[in-house]
HTML snippet that shows the backbone in 3Dmol.js (N, CA, C, O; Angstrom):
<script src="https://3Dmol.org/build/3Dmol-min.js"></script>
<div id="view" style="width:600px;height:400px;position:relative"></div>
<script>
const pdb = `
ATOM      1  N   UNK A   1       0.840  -1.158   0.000  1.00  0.00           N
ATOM      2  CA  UNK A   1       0.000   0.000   0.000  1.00  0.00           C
ATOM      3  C   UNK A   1       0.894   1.232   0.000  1.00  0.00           C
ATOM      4  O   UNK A   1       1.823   1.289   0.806  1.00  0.00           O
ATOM      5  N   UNK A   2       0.648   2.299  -0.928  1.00  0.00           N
ATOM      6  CA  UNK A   2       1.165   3.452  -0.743  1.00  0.00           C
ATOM      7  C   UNK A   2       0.565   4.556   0.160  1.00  0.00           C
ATOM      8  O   UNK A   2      -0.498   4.354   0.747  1.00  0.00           O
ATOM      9  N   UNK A   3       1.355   5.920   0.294  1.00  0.00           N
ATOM     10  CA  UNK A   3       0.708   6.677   0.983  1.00  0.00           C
ATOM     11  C   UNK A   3      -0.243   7.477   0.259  1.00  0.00           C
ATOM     12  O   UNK A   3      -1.084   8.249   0.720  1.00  0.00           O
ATOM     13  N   UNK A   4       0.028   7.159  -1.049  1.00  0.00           N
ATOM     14  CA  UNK A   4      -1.385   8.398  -1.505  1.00  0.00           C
ATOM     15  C   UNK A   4      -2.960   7.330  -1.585  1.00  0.00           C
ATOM     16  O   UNK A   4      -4.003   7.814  -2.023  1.00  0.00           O
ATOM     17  N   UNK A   5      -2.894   6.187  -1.198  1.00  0.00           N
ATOM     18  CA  UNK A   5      -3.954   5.528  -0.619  1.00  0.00           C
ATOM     19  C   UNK A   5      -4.841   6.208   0.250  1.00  0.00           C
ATOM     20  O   UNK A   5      -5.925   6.664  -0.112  1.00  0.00           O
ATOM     21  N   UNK A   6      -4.333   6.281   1.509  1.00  0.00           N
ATOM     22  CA  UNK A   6      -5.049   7.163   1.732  1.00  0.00           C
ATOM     23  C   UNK A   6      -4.477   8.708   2.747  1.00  0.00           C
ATOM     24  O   UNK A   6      -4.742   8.994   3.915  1.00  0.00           O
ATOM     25  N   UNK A   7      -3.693   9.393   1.803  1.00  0.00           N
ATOM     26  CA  UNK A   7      -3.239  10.556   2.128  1.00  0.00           C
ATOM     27  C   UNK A   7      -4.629  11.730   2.068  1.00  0.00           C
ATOM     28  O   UNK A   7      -5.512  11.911   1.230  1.00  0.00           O
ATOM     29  N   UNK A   8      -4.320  12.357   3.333  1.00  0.00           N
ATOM     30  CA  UNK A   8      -5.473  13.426   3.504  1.00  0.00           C
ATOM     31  C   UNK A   8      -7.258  12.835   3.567  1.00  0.00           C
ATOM     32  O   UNK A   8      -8.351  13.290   3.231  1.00  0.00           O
ATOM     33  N   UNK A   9      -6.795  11.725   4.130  1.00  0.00           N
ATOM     34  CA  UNK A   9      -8.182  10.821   4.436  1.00  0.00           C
ATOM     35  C   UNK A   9      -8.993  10.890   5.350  1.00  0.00           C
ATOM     36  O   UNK A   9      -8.327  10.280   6.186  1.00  0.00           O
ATOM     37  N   UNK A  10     -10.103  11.201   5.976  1.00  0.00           N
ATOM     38  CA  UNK A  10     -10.990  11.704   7.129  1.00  0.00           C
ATOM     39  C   UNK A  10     -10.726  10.610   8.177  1.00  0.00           C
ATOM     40  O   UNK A  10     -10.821  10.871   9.377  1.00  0.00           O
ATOM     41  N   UNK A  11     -10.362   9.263   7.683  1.00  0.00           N
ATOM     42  CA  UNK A  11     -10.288   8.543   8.829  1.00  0.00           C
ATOM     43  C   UNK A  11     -10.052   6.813   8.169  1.00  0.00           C
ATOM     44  O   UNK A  11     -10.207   6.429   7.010  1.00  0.00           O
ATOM     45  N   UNK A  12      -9.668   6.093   9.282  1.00  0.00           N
ATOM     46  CA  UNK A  12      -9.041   4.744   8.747  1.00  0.00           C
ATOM     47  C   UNK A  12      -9.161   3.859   9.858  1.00  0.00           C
ATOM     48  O   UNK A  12      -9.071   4.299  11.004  1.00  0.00           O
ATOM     49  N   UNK A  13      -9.389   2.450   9.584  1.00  0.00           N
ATOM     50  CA  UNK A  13      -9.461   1.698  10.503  1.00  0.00           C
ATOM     51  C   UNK A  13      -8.237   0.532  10.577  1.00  0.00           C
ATOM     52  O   UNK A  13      -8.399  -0.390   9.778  1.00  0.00           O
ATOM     53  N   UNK A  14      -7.044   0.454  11.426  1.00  0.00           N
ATOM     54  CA  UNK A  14      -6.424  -0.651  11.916  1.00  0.00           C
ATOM     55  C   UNK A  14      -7.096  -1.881  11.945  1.00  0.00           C
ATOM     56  O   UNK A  14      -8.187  -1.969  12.507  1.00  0.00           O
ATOM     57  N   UNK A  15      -6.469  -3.008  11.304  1.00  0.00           N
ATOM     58  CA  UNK A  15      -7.143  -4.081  11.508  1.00  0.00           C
ATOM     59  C   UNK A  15      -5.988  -5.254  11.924  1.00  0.00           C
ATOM     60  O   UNK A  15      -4.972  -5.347  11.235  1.00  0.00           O
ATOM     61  N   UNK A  16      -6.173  -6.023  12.935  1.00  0.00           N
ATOM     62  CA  UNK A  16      -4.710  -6.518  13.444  1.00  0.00           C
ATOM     63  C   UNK A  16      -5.550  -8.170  13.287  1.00  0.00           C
ATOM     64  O   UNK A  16      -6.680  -8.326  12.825  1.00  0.00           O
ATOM     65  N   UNK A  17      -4.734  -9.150  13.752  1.00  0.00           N
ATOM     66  CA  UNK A  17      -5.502 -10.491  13.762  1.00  0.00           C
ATOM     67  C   UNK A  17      -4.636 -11.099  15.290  1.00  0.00           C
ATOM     68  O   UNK A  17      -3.476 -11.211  15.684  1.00  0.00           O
ATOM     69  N   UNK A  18      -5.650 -11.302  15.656  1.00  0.00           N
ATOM     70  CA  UNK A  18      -5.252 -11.543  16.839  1.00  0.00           C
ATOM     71  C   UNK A  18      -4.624 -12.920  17.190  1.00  0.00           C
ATOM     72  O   UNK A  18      -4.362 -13.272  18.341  1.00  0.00           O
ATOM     73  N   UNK A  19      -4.389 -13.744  15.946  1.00  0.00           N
ATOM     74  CA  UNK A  19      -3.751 -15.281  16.059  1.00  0.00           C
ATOM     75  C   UNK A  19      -2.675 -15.068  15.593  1.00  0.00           C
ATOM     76  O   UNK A  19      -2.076 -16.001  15.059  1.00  0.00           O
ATOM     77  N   UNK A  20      -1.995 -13.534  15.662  1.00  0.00           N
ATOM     78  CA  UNK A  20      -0.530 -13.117  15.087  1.00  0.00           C
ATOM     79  C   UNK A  20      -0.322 -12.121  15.456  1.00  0.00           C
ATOM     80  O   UNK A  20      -0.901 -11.067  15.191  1.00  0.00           O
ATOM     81  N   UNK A  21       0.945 -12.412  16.437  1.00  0.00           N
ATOM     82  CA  UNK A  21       1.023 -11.612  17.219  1.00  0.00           C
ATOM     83  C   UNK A  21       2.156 -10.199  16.316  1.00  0.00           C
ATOM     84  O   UNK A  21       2.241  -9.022  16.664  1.00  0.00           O
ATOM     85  N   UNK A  22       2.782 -10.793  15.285  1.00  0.00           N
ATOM     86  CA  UNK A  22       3.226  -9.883  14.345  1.00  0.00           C
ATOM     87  C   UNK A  22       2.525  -8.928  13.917  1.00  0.00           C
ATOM     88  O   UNK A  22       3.083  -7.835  13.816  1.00  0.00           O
ATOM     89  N   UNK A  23       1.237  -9.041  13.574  1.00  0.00           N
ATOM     90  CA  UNK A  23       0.335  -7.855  12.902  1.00  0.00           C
ATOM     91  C   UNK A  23      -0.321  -7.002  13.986  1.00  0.00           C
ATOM     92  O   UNK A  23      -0.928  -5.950  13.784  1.00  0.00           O
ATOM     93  N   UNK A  24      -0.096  -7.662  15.291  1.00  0.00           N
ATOM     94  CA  UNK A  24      -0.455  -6.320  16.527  1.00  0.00           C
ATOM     95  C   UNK A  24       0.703  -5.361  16.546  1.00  0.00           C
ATOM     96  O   UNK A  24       0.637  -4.132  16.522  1.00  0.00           O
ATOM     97  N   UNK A  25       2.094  -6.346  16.607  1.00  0.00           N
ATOM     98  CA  UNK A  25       3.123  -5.148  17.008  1.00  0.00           C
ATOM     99  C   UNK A  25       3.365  -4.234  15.599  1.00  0.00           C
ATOM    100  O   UNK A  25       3.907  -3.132  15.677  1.00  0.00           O
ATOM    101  N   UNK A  26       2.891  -4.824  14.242  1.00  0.00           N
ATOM    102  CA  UNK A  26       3.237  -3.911  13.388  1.00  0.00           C
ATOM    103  C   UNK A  26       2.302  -2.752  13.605  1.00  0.00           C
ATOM    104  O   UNK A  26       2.699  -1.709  13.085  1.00  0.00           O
ATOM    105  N   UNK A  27       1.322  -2.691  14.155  1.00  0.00           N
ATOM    106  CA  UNK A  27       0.274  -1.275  14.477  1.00  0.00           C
ATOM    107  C   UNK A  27       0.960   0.226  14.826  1.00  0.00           C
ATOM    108  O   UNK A  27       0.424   1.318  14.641  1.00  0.00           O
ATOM    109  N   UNK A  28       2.505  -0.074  15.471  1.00  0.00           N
ATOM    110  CA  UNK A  28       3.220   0.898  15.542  1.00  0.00           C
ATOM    111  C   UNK A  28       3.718   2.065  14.519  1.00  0.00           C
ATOM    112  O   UNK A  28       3.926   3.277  14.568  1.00  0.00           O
ATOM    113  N   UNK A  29       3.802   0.845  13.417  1.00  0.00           N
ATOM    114  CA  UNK A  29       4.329   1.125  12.025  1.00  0.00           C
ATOM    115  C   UNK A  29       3.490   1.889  11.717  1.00  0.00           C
ATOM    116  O   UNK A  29       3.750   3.089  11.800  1.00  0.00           O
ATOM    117  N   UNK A  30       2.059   1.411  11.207  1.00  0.00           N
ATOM    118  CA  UNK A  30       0.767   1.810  10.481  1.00  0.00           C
ATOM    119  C   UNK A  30       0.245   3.257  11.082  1.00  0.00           C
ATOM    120  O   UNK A  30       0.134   4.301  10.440  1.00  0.00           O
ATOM    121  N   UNK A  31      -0.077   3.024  12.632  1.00  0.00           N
ATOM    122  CA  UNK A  31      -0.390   4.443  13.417  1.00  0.00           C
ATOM    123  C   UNK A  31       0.889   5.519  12.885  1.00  0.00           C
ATOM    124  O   UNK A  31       0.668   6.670  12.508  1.00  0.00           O
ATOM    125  N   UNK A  32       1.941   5.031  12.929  1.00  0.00           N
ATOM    126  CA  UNK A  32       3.058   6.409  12.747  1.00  0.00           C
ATOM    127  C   UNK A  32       2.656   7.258  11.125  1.00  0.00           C
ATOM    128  O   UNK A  32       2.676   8.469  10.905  1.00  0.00           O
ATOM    129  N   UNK A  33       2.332   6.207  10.235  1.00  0.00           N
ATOM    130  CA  UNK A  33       2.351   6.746   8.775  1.00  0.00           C
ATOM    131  C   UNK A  33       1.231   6.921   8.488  1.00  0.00           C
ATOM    132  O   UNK A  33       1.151   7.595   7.460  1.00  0.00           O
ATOM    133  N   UNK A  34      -0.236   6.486   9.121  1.00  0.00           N
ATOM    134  CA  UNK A  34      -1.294   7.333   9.558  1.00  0.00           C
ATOM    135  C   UNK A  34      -1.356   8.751  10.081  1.00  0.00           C
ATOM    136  O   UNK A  34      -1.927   9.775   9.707  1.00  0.00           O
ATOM    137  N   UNK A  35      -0.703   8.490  10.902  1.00  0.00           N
ATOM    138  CA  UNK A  35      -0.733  10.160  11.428  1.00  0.00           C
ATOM    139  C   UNK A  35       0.200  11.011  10.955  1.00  0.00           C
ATOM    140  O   UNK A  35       0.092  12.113  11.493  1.00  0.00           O
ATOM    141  N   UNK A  36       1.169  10.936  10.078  1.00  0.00           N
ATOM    142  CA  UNK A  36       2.061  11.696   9.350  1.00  0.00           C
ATOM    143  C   UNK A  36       1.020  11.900   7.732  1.00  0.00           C
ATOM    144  O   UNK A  36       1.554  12.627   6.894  1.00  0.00           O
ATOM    145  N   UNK A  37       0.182  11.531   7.501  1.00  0.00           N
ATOM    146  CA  UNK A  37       0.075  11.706   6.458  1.00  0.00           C
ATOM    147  C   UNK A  37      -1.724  12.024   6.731  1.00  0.00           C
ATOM    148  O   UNK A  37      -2.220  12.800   5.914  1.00  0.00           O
ATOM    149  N   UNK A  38      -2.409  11.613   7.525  1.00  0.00           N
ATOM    150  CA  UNK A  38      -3.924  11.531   7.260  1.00  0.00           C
ATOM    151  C   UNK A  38      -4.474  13.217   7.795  1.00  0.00           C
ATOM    152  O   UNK A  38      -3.768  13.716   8.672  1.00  0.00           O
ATOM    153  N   UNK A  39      -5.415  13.879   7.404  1.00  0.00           N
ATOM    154  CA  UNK A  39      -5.920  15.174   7.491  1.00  0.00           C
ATOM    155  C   UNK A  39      -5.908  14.687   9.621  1.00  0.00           C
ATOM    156  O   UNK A  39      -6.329  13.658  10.147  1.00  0.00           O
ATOM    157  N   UNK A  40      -5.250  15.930  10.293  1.00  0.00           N
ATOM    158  CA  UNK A  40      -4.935  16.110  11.744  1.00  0.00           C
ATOM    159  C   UNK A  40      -6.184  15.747  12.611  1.00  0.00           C
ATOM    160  O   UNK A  40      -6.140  15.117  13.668  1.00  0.00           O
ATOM    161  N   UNK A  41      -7.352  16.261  11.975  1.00  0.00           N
ATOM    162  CA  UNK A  41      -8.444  15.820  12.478  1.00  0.00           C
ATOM    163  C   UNK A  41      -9.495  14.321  12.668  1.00  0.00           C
ATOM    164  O   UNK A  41     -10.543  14.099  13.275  1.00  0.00           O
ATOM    165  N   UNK A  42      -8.573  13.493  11.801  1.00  0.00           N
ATOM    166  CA  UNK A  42      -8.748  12.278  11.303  1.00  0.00           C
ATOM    167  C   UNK A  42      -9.092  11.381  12.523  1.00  0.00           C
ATOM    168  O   UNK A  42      -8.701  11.590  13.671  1.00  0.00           O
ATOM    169  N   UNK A  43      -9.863  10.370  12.123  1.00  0.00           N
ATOM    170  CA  UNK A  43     -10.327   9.937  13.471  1.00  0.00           C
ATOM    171  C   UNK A  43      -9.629   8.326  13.012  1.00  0.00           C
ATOM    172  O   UNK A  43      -9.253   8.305  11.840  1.00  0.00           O
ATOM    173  N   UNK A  44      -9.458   7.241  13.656  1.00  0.00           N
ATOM    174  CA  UNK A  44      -8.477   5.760  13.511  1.00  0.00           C
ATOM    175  C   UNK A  44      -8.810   5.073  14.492  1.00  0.00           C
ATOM    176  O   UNK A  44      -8.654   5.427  15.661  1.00  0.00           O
ATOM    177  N   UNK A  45      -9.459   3.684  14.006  1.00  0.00           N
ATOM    178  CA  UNK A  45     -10.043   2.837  14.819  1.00  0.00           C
ATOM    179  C   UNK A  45      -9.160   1.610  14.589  1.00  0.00           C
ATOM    180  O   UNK A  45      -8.413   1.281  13.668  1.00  0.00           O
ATOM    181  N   UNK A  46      -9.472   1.106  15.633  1.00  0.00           N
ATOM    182  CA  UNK A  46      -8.741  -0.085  15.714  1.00  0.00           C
ATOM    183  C   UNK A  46      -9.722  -0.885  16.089  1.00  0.00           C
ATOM    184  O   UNK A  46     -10.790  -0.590  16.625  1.00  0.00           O
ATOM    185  N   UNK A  47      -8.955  -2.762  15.520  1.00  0.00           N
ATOM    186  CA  UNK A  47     -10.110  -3.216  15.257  1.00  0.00           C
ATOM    187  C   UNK A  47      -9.632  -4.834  15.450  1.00  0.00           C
ATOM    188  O   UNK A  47      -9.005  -5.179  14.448  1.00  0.00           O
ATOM    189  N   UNK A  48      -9.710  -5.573  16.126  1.00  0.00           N
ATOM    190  CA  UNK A  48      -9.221  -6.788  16.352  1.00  0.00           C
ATOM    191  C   UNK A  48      -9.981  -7.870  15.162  1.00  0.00           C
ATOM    192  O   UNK A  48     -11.099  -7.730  14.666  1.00  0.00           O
ATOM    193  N   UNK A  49      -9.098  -8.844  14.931  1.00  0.00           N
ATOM    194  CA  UNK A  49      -9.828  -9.742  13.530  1.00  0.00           C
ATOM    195  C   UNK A  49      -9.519 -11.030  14.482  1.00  0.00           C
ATOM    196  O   UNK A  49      -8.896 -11.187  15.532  1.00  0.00           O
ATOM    197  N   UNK A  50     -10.536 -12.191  13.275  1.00  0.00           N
ATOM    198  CA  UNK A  50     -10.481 -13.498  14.174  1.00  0.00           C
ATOM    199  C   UNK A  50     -10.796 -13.535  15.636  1.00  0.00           C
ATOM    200  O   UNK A  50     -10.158 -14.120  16.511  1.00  0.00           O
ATOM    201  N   UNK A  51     -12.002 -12.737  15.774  1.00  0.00           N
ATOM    202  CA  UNK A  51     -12.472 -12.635  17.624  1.00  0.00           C
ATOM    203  C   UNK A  51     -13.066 -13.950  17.537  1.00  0.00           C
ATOM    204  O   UNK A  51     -12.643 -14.583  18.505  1.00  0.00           O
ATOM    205  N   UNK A  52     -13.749 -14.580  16.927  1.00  0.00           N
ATOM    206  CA  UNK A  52     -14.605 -15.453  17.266  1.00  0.00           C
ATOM    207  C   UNK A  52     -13.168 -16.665  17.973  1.00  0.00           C
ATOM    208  O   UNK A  52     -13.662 -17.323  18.888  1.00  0.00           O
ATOM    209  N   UNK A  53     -12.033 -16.946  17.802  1.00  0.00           N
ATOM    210  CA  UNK A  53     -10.621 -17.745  17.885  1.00  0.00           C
ATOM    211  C   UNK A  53     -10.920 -17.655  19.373  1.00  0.00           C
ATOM    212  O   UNK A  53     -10.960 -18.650  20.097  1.00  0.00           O
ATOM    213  N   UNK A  54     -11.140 -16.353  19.812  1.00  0.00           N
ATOM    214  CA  UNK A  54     -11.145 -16.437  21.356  1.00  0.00           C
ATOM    215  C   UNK A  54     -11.886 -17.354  21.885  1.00  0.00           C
ATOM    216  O   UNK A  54     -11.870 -17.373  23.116  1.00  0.00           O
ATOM    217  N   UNK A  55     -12.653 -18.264  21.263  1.00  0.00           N
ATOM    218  CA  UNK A  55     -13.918 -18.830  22.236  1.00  0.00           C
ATOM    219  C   UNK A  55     -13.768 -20.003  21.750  1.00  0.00           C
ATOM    220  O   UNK A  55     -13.982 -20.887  22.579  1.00  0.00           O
ATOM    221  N   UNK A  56     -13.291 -20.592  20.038  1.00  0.00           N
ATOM    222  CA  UNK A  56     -13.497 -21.822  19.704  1.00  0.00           C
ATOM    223  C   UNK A  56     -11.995 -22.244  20.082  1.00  0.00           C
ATOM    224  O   UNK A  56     -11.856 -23.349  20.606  1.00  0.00           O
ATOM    225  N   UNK A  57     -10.839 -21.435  19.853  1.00  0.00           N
ATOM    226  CA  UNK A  57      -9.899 -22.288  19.662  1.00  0.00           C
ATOM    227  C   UNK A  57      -9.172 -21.279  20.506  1.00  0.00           C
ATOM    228  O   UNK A  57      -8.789 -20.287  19.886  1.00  0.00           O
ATOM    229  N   UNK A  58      -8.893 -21.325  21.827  1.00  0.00           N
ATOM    230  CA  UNK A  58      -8.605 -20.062  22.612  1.00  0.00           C
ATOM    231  C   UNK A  58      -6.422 -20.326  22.344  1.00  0.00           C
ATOM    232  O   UNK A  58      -5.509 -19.506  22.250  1.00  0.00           O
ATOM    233  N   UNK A  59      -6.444 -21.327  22.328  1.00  0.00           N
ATOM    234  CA  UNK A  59      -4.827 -21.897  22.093  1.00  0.00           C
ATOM    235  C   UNK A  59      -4.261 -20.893  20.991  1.00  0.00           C
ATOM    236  O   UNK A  59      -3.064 -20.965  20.712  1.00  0.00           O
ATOM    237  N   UNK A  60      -4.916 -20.143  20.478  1.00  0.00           N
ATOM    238  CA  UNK A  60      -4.452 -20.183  18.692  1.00  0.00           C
ATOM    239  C   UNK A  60      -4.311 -18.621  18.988  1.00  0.00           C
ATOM    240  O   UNK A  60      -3.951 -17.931  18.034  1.00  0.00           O
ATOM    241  N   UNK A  61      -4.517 -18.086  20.018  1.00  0.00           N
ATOM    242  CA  UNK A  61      -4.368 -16.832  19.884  1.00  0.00           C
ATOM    243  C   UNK A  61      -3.236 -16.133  20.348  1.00  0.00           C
ATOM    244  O   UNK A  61      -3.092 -16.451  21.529  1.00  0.00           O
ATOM    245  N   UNK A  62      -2.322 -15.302  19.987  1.00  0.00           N
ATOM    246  CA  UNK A  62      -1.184 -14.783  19.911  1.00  0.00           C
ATOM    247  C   UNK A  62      -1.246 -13.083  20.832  1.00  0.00           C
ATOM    248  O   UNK A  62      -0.176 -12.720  21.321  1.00  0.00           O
ATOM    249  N   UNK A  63      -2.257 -12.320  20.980  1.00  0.00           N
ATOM    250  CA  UNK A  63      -2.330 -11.397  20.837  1.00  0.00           C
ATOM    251  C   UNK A  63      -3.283 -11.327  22.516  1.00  0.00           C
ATOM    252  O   UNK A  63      -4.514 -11.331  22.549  1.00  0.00           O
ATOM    253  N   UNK A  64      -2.648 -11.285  23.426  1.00  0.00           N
ATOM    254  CA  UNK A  64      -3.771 -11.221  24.853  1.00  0.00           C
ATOM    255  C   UNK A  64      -4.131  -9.890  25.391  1.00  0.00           C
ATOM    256  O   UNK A  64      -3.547  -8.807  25.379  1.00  0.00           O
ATOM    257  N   UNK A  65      -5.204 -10.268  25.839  1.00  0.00           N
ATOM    258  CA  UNK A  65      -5.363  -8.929  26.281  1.00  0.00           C
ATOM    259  C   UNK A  65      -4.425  -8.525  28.081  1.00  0.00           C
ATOM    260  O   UNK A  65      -3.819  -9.264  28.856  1.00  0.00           O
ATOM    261  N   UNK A  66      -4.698  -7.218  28.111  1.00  0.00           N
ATOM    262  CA  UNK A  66      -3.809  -6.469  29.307  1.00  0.00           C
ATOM    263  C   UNK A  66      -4.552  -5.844  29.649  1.00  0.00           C
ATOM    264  O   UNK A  66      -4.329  -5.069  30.579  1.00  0.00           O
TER     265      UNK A  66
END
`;
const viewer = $3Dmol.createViewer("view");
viewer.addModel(pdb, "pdb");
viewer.setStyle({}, {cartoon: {color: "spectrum"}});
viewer.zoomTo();
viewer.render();
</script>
């Protein structure tokens, strides 16, 4: 993905998967070049994927909560 994706964008949603714990810590990455580039007022949600993992297959999940 480039930045003129969504450069000067009202708003964007993080989406991480929670059976990898790699794509939570990359959120650091994503938030930094979000907010260097998206209109200041921009609003950014975050958004956990694979919730249902928590309940069928609780082993499989990488990403705990705190």
């Amino acid at each position: 993905m480039t930045v003129n994706h969504f450069r000067n964008a009202v708003g964007a949603i993080l989406v991480y998967d929670i059976s990898n714990e790699e794509s939570f810590n990359n959120l650091d990455y994503w938030l930094k070049l979000l907010k260097e580039n998206l209109d200041p007022y921009a609003l950014i949600a975050l958004c956990p994927n694979k919730v249902d993992i928590m309940f069928s297959q609780p082993e499989q999940r990488e990403v705990l909560k705190e």
